[in-house]
C-alpha positions in Angstrom: 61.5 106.1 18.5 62.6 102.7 19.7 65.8 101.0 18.8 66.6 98.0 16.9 69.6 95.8 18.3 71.0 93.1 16.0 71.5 89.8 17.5 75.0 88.5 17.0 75.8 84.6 18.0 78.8 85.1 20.0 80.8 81.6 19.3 82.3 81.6 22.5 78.6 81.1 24.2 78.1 77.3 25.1 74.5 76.0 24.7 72.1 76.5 27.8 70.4 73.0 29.8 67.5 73.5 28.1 68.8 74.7 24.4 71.0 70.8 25.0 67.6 69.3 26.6 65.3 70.3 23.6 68.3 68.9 20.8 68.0 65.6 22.8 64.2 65.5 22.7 64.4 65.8 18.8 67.3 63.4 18.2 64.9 60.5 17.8 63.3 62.4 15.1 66.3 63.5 13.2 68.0 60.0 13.3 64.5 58.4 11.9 64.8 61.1 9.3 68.1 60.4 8.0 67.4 56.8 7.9 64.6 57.6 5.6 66.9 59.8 3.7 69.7 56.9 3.5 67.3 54.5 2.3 65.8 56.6 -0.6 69.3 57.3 -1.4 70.4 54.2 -1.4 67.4 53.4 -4.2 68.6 56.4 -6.7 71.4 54.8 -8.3 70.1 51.1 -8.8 66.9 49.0 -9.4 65.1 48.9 -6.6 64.9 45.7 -5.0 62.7 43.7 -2.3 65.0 44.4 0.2 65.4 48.3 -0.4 61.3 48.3 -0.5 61.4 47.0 3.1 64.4 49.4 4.1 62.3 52.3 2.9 58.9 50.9 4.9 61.1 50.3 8.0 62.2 53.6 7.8 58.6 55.3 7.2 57.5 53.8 10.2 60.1 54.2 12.5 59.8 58.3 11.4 55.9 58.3 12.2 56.7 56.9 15.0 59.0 59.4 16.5 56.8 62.1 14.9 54.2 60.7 17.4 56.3 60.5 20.4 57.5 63.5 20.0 54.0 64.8 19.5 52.7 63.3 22.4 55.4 64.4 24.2 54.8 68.2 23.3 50.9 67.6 24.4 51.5 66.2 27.7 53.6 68.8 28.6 50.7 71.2 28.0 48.4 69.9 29.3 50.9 69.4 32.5 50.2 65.4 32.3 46.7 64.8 31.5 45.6 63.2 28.8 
C-alpha cells in the first residue's frame, strides 16, 4: 500500500532561481494582460470613445505579441535553438 503525503507550502521557503526566472519570463505577458484588462475597464462605465477604441487595439496587440514571444521562446528552447 503506498502512502500519500500532503504537500504543505511552508511560508518561510523563498522562491528557487528558476521558480524567480520563469515569473520573469511571463511578466511581459501578464503586464500586456492587465493593460488589456485596464482598457476594457476603463470602457464599462462611459461611451466609448475614439480614443478608448485605440487604447483597447494597442493593448490587443501588444498581448499577441507577448503571447508570441513567449511562444517562441518556449519552442526554441525545445528544440535547443533551432528553428
Amino acid at each position: 500500500m503506498s502512502t500519500i503525503i500532503a504537500l504543505v507550502p511552508d511560508p518561510d521557503r523563498e522562491p528557487t532561481a528558476a521558480e524567480l526566472n520563469a515569473i520573469a519570463v511571463e511578466t511581459p505577458l501578464i503586464a500586456a494582460e492587465v493593460e488589456l484588462l485596464d482598457a476594457q475597464i476603463r470602457t464599462l462605465d462611459g461611451p466609448v470613445t475614439e480614443l478608448d477604441q485605440q487604447r483597447i487595439r494597442r493593448a490587443r496587440r501588444k498581448l499577441l505579441a507577448a503571447r508570441r514571444d513567449l511562444t517562441n521562446r518556449a519552442g526554441l528552447a525545445q528544440t535547443g535553438g533551432a528553428a
